[in-house]
N, C-alpha and C positions, 0 to 999 in steps of 0.2 A: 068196238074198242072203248075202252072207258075215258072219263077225262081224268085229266089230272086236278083233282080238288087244290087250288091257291088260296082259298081263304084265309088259313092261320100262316099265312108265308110273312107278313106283317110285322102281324104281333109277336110272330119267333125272329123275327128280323128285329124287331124294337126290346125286346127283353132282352136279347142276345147284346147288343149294343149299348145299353143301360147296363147290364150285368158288368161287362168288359170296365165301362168308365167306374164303375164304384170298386170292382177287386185293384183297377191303376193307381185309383187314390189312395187305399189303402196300402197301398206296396209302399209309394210316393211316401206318405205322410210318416213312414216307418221308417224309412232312409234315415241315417243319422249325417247330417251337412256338415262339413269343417266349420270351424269358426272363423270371421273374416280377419286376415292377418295384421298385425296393428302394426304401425308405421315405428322402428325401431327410433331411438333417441336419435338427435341431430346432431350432439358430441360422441366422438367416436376416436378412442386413439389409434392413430394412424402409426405402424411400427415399418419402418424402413427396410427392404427387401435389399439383398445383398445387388440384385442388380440395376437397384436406383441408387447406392452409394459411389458406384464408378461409371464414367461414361466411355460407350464402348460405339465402334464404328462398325458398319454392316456393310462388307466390300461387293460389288458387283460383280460379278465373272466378266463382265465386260470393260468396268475399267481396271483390272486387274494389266499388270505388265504383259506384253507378248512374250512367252518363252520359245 
């Protein structure tokens, strides 16, 4: 029965592995990134929401009357 020759197991193991990292970096390098978002101004008009102009109560069902 024959052996199984391993000697180029290696160097197809390390080409393969080298080959991988340089087509990543190219994918990587080709990706287009958002740009970082820039912190909007510190004055801001604040416009009043109809239900910050009246004050409104939030009843419980438990302290609600017994009926």
């Amino acid at each position: 029965m024959p052996q199984l020759d391993t000697s180029t197991w290696f160097i197809t193991i390390v080409s393969m592995i080298v080959t991988l990292f340089i087509v990543f970096q190219l994918k990587i390098s080709k990706h287009l990134y958002p740009c970082n978002p820039e912190p909007k101004s510190a004055v801001s008009m604040k416009q009043p929401t109809p239900w910050e102009k009246k004050w409104t109560k939030i009843y419980s069902p438990l302290s609600l009357p017994q009926q």
